[in-house]
C-alpha positions, -999 to +999 in steps of 0.1 A: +000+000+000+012+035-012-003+071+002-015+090-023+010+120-036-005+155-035-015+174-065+000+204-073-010+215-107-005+247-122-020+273-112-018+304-136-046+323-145-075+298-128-060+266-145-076+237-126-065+207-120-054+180-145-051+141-142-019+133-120-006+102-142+017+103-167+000+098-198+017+086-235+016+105-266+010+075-291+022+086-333+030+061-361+063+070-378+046+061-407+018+084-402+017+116-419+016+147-395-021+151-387-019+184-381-020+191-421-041+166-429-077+173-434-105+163-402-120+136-421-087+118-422-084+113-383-106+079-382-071+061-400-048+080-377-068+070-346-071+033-360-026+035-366-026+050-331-036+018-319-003-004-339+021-019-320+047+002-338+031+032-328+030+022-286+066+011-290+078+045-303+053+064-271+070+095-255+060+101-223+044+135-212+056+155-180+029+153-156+029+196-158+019+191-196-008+167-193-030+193-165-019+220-189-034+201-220-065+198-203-068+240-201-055+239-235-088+217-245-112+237-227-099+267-244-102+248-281-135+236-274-148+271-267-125+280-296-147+257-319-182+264-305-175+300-316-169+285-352-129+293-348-112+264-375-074+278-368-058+289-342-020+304-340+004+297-305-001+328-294-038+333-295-038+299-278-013+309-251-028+342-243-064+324-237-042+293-216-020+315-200+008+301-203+043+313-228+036+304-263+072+283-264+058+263-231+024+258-254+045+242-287+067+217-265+036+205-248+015+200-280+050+188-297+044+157-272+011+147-295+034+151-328+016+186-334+035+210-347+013+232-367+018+249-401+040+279-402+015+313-407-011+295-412-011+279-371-034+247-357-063+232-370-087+237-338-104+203-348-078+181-360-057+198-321-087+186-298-091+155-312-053+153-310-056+161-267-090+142-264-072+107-276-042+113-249-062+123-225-083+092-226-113+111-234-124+092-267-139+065-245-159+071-216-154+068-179-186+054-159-180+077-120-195+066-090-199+097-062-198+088-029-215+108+000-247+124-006-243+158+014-243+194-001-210+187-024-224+151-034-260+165-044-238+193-067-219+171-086-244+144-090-269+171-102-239+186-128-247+183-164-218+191-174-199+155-167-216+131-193-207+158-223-170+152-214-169+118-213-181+113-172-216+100-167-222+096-134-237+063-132-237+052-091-249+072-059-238+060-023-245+071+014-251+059+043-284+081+059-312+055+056-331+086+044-309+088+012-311+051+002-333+043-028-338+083-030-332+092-073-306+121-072-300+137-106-321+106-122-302+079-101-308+061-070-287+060-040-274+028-030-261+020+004-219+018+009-220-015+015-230-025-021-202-005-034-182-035-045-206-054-061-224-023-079-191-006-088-180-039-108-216-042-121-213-012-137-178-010-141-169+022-131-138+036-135-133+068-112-147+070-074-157+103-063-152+110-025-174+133-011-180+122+026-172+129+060-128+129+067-137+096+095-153+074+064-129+085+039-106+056+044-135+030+042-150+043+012-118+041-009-110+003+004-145-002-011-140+013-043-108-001-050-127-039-039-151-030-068-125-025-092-121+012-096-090+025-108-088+063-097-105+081-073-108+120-065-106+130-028-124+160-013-119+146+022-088+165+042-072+129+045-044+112+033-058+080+017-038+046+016-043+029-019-025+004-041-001+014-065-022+007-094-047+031-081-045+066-086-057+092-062-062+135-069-073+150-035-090+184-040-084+202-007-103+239-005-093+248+022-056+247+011-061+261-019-076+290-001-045+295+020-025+293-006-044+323-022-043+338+014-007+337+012-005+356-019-030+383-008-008+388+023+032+387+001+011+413-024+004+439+008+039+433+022+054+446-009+026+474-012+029+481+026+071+481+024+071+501-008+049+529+005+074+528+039+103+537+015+081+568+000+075+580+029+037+568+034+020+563+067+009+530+075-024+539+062-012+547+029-013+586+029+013+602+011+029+631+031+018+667+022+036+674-008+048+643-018+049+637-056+045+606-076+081+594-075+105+570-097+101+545-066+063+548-061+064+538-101+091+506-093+069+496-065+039+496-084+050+475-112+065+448-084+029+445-077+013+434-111+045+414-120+037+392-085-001+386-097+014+372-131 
């Protein structure tokens, strides 16, 4: 048994967490770059992707990429609801938020390079990040713990679009059981084994109280489930073929707390060396100095 590692995904500009394991960037040497090839062609590059010449000459992707090709996907698939069909590195940085050289050594990982002035074919790019991310099959989720946070994401509409249907419900409050919640019918925790390999879900959502945390996971991991996310503050013990993402708020909010309080350190220290009281008046007769002007640009570069 293994502890599960924390998550720390990047962060800039509101990216949000991406899958923690490695995943494998699959391209047949024999393939012609997809990326100029026209969308109708992708059904034979998907069916080479599958070769065995193709798995042997896999690259793996840093774990950084991979939750920073999931923002790149949510930014595409906006991209193409809007009726975009191109889309040049920097136009896709600048909505990512990332450097556009960071952007082309992640998507060089899928073999996609992009045409010189002309940029990516938005279409031919998601379908590209949709088949390393796993997300041209779907994954069948099971939520566990039918309070506030459980009710919210079994109630989401937003999961079976993406590839998630929810397709089990389990608590223990005998008020809960047998209860439809977003269409489906809680089950008690005890039949999480046996309905999790009925249905064969694949990810275990973890939604309850810190105390049953541990229980819950032993149970999804009996029924066969592969990953699970956490929202319990606890460090779950799993096997090593599991893999485990724990969403912590209330870190995440201290994290943010510590860069509110560095931001008006440096705001408080810079208006010290100006001259400013604590309150941040400026002394009769002070003027807008070169410092004040220094100061105020080490602010905005910290929020970057």
């Amino acid at each position: 048994m293994v502890a599960q590692r924390d998550a720390r995904p990047p962060r800039r500009n509101g990216a949000q967490p991406a899958q923690r394991r490695r995943g494998r960037a699959h391209r047949d040497p024999n393939t012609p770059d997809a990326d100029n090839a026209p969308t109708a062609e992708m059904p034979a590059v998907e069916d080479a992707a599958a070769g065995v010449g193709e798995v042997a000459k896999a690259k793996s992707i840093p774990e950084a990429a991979v939750a920073r090709l999931a923002v790149y996907l949510r930014v595409l698939s906006g991209m193409a609801d809007q009726g975009a069909t191109t889309v040049s590195s920097e136009e896709l940085s600048t909505a990512a938020g990332v450097n556009s050289a960071k952007l082309r050594k992640d998507l060089s990982y899928l073999g996609s390079y992009g045409t010189r002035g002309v940029g990516y074919d938005v279409a031919v790019l998601v379908n590209h990040i949709e088949r390393t991310l796993g997300l041209t099959r779907q994954h069948k989720v099971a939520v566990v713990g039918i309070g506030n946070l459980g009710h919210a994401l079994a109630n989401y509409g937003g999961f079976p679009g993406r590839g998630f249907p929810v397709e089990a419900l389990f608590d223990v409050d005998p008020d809960l059981i047998g209860v439809p919640v977003g269409g489906l019918p809680v089950s008690h925790l005890d039949d999480i084994p046996k309905v999790c390999a009925e249905r064969q879900i694949s990810i275990g959502v973890i939604a309850t109280p810190p105390t049953a945390a541990q229980s819950v996971c032993d149970r999804l991991v009996a029924g066969g489930v592969q990953c699970i996310l956490n929202f319990a503050p606890v460090v779950l013990q799993v096997p090593e073929h599991v893999e485990v993402r724990k969403v912590d708020l209330a870190v995440e909010l201290q994290i943010l707390s510590f860069h509110v309080a560095r931001r008006a350190d440096i705001a408080a220290a810079a208006g010290a060396a100006n001259g400013e009281s604590p309150n941040g008046a400026r002394p009769a007769g002070g003027s807008d100095s070169r410092l004040d002007r220094v100061a105020d640009g080490m602010v905005v570069r910290s929020e970057r």
